[in-house]
C-alpha positions as a Markdown table, in Angstrom:
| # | Residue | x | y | z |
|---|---|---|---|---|
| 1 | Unk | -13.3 | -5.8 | 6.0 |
| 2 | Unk | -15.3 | -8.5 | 7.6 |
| 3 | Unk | -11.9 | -10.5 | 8.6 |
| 4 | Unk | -11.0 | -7.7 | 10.2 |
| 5 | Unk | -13.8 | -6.4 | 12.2 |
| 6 | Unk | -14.5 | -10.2 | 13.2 |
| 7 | Unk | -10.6 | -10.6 | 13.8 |
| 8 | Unk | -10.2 | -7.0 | 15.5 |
| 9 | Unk | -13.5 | -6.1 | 16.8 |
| 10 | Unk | -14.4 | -2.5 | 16.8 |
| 11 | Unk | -12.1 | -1.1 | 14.5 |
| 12 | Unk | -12.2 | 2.3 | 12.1 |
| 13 | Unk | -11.9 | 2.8 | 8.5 |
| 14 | Unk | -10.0 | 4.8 | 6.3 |
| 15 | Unk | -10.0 | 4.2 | 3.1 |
| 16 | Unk | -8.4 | 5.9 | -0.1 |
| 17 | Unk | -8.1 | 4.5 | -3.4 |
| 18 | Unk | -10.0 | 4.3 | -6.9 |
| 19 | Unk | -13.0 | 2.0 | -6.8 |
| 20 | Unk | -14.4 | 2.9 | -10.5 |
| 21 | Unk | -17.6 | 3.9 | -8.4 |
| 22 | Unk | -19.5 | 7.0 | -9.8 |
| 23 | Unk | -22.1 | 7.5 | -6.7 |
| 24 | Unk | -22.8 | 11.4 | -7.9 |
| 25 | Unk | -23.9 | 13.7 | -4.0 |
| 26 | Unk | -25.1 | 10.3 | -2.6 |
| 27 | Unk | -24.5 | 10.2 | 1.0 |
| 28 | Unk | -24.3 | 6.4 | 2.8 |
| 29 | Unk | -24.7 | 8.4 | 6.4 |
| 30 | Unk | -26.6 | 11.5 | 7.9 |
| 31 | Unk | -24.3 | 13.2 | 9.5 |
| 32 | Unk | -25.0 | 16.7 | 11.1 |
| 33 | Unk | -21.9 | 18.4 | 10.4 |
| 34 | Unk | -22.8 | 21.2 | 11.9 |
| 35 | Unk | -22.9 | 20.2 | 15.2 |
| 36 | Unk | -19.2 | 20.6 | 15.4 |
| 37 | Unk | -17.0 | 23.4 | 16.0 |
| 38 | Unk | -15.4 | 25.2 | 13.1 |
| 39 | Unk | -12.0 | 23.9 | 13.8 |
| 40 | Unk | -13.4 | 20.1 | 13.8 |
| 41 | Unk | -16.2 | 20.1 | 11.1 |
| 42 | Unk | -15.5 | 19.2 | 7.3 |
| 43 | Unk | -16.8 | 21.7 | 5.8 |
| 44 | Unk | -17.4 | 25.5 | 7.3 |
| 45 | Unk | -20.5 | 25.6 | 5.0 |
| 46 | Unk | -23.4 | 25.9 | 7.9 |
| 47 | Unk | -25.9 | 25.1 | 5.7 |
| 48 | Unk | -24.2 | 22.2 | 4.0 |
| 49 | Unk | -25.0 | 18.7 | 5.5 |
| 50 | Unk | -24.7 | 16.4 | 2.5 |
| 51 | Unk | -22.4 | 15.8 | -0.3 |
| 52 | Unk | -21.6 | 18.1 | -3.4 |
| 53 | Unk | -20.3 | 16.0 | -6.4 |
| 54 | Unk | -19.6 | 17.4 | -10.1 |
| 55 | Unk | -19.7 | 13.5 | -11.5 |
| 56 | Unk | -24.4 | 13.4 | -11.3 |
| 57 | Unk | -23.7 | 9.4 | -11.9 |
| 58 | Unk | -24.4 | 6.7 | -10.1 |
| 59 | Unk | -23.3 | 3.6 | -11.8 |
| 60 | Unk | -23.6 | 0.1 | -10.4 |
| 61 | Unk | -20.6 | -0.1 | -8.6 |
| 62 | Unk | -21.5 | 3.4 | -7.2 |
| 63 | Unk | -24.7 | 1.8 | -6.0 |
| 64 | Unk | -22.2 | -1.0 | -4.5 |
| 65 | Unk | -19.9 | 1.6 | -2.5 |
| 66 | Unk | -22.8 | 2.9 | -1.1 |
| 67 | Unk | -23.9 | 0.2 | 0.3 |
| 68 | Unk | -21.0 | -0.9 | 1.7 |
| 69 | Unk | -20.3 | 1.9 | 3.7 |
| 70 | Unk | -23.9 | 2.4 | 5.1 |
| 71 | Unk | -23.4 | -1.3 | 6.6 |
| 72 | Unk | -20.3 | -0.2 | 8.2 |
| 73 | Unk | -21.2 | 3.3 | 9.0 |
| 74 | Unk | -18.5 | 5.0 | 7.1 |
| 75 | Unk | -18.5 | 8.4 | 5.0 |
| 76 | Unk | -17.1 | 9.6 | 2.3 |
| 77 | Unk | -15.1 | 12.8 | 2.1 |
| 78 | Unk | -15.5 | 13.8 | -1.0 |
| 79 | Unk | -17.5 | 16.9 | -1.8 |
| 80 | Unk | -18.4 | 17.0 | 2.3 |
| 81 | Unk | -14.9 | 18.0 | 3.1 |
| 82 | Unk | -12.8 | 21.5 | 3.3 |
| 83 | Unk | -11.0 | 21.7 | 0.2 |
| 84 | Unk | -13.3 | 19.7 | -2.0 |
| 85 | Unk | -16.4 | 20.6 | -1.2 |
| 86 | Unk | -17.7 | 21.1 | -5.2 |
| 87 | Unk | -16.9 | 17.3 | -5.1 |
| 88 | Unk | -14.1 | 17.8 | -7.8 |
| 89 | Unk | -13.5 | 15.3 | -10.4 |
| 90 | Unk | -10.9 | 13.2 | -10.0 |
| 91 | Unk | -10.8 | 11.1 | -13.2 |
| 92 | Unk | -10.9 | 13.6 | -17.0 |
| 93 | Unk | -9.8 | 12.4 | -20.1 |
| 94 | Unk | -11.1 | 12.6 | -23.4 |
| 95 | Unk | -13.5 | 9.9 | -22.9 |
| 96 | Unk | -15.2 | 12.0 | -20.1 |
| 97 | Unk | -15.2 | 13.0 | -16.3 |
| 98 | Unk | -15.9 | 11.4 | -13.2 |
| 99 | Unk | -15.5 | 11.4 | -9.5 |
| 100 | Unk | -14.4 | 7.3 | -9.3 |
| 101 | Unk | -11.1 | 7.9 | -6.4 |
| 102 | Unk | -12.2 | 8.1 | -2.9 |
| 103 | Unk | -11.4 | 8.9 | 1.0 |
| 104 | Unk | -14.0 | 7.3 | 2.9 |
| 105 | Unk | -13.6 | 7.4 | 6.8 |
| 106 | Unk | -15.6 | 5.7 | 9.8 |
| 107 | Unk | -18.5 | 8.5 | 10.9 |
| 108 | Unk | -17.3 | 7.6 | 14.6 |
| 109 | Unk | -14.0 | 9.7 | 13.1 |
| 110 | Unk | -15.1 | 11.8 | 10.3 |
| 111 | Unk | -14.5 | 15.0 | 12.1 |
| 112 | Unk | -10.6 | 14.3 | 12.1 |
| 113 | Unk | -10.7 | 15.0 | 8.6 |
| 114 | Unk | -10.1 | 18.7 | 8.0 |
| 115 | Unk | -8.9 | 18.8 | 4.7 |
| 116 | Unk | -9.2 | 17.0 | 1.3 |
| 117 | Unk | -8.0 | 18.0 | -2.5 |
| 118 | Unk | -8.2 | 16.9 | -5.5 |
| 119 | Unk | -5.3 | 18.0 | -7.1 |
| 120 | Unk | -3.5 | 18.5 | -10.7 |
| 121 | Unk | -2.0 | 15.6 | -12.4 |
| 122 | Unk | -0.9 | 15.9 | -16.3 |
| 123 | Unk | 0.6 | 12.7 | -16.7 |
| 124 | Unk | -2.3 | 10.7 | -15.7 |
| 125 | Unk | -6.3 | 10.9 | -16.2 |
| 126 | Unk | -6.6 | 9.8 | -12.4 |
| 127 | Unk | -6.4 | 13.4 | -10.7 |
| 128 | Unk | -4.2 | 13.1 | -7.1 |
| 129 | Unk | -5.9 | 13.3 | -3.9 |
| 130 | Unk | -4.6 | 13.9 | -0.3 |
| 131 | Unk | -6.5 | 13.9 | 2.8 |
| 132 | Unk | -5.2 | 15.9 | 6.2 |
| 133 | Unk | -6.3 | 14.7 | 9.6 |
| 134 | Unk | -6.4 | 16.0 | 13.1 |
| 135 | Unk | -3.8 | 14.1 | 15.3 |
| 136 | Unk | -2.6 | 15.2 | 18.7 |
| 137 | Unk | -1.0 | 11.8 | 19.9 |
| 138 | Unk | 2.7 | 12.4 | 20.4 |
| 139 | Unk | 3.6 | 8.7 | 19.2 |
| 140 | Unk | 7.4 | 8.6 | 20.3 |
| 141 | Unk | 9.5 | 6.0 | 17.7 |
| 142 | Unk | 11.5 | 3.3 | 19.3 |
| 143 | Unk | 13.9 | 1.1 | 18.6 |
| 144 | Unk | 15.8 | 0.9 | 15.0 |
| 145 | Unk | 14.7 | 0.9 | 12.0 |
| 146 | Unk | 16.6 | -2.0 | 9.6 |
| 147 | Unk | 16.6 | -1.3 | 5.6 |
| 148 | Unk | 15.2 | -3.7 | 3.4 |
| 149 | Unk | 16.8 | -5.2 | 1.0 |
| 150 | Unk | 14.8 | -6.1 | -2.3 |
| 151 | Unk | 16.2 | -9.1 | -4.8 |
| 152 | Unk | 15.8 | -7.6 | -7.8 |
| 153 | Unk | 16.1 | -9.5 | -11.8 |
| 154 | Unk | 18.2 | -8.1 | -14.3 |
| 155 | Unk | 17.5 | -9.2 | -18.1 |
| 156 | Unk | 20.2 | -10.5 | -19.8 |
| 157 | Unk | 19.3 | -10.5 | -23.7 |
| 158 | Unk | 22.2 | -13.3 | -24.3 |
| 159 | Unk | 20.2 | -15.6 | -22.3 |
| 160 | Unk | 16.5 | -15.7 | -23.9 |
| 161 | Unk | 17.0 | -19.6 | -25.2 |
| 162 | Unk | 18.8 | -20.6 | -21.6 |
| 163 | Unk | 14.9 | -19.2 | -20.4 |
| 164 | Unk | 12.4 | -20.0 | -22.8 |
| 165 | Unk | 14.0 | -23.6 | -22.7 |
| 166 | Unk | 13.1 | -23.4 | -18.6 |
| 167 | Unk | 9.8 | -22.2 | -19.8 |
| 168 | Unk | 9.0 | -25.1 | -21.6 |
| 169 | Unk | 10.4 | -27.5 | -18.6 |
| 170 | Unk | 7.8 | -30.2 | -16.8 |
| 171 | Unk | 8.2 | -28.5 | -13.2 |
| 172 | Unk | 7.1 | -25.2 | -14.7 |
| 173 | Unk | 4.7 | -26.3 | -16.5 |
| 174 | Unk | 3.2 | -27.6 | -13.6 |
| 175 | Unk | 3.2 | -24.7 | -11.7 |
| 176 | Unk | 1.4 | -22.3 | -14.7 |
| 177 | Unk | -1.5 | -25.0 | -14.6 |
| 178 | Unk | -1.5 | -24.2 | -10.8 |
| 179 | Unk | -1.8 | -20.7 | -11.2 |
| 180 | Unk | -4.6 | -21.3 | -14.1 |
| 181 | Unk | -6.1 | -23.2 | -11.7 |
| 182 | Unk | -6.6 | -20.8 | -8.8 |
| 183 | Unk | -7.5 | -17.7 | -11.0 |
| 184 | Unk | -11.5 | -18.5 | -10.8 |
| 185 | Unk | -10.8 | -19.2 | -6.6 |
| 186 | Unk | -8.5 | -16.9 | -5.5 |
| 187 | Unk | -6.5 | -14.3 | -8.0 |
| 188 | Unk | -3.7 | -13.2 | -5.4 |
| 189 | Unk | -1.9 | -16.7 | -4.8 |
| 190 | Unk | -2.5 | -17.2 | -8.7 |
| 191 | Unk | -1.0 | -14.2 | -9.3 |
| 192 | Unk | 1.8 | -14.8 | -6.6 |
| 193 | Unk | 2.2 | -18.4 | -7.7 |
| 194 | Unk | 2.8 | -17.2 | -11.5 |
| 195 | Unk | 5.3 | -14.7 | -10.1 |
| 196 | Unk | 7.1 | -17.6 | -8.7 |
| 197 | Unk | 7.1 | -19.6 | -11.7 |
| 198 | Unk | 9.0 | -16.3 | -13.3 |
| 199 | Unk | 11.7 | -16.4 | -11.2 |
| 200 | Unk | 12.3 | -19.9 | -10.9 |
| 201 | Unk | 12.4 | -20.5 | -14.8 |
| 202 | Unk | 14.9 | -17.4 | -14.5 |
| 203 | Unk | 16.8 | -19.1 | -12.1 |
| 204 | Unk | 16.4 | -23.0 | -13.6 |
| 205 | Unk | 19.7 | -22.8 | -14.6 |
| 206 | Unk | 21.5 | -20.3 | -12.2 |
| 207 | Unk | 22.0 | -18.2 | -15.1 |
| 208 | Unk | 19.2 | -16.5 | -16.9 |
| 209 | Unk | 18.9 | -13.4 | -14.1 |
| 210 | Unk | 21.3 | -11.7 | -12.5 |
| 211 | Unk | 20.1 | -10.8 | -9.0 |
């Protein structure tokens, strides 16, 4: 977020995603809610001007979240928003409950938002959540847009020698050390480099994958 304000300059937030951070009503920002108009707020509650939450934790990464967004102003939706404003949890399973997946919005723009669920999910302890926003920009669509094509591997089980022999091969050797290497530094490019070393063990001998 730093590259980015220091690339872009004054920018807004919006953020969504599961930070495994429990910060219970905590609020980063006073905001007075109420000084908008009904259509604009997040939440109709008058008398609400802080956060509800049904998760009373606030863990250490919690604590870490909320720091964050006080030193770049921004607010999080949940339990301060229409739709959610019991602060729902969005993580159950049998281990427990939590609120842990997040919107979080720039206070310059939090009164776009005006409406955030939690909603059901069966097939997974993390709980769905969708944020609407306000827009009135007419952004008309130009030009065409080109499909993508995504080369994709195909497991042949007749092959599994012809790979684990590449596998064992100098050159990719080499490039697993690499990846070792960068894990404590920077975990993307390891993780990208050891992709790499996949597919060119797969493709050593032109035959292990089809793509």
């Amino acid at each position: 977020m730093l590259d980015i304000v220091q690339k872009y300059g004054d920018v807004l937030f919006l953020l969504c995603g599961d930070f495994n951070a429990r910060t219970a009503a905590e609020s980063p920002l006073t905001i007075d809610i109420t000084s908008f108009s009904s259509n604009d707020v997040l939440t109709d509650r008058d008398d609400v001007a802080y956060r509800q939450s049904q998760d009373f934790t606030v863990n250490d990464y919690g604590s870490c979240l909320l720091q964050l967004c006080s030193q770049f102003d921004l607010f999080i939706l949940n339990g301060a928003c229409n739709g959610d404003m019991d602060g729902n949890y969005t993580f159950i399973s049998q281990q427990g409950c939590s609120v842990i997946d997040y919107f979080i919005i720039s206070s310059a723009v939090s009164f776009l938002c005006c409406h955030m669920s939690v909603d059901e999910k069966i097939n997974s302890a993390h709980m769905p959540i969708t944020c609407r926003l306000l827009c009135t920009a007419d952004i008309p669509v130009t030009g065409k847009c080109e499909p993508v094509f995504v080369r994709r591997m195909r497991w042949s089980s007749d092959l599994v020698n012809v790979f684990h022999d590449s596998m064992q091969s100098e050159e990719v050797g080499q490039q697993l050390q690499a990846a070792r290497n960068l894990i404590p530094f920077d975990i993307n490019t390891a993780v990208d480099t050891f992709i790499s070393c996949l597919k060119g063990a797969a493709a050593l001998y032109g035959e292990t994958c089809l793509y």
